[in-house]
C-alpha positions, -999 to +999 in steps of 0.1 A: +686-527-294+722-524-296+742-546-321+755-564-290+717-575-283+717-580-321+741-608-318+731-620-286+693-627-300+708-642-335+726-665-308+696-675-288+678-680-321+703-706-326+692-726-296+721-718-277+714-717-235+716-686-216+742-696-193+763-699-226+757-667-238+769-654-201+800-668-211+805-659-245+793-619-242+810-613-203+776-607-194+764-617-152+731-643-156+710-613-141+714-590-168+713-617-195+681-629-178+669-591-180+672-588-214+657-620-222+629-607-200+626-576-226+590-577-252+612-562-273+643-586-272+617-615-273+601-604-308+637-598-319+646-636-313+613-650-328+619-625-359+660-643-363+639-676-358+615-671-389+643-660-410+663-692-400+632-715-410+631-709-444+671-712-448+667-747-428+647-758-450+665-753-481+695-768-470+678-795-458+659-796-492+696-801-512+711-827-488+677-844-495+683-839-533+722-850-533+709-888-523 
C-alpha cells in the first residue's frame, strides 16, 4: 500500500463514505470501489479502526471525568 491508500483507509476508518473519499483523493468510484474491494486494504482499515478504539475511549473517559 502506498501512503495514498494509507490515508485513504485512515479516512474510511473514520466513517467517512466512499463517494466522499472520490472527492477528496480525485479518485473515479471504480477505482475507489477496487481498492476497497482489496483483502489487503480491508485488514488495513480494521487495523486504523482498533487503534482508534482505544483513543475513543479515553477521551471519552476525560469528558466523562471533567463533569
Amino acid at each position: 500500500m502506498n501512503e495514498r491508500h494509507k490515508s485513504i483507509a485512515m479516512h474510511a476508518a473514520e466513517g467517512l463514505p466512499q463517494a466522499r473519499l472520490c472527492e477528496m483523493f480525485g479518485m473515479a468510484p471504480s477505482t475507489m470501489s477496487a481498492l476497497f474491494s482489496s483483502p489487503l486494504f480491508q485488514q488495513l482499515v480494521e487495523d486504523y479502526r482498533q487503534q482508534q478504539i482505544p483513543t475513543q475511549a479515553k477521551k471519552r473517559l476525560r469528558e466523562i471525568s471533567k463533569k
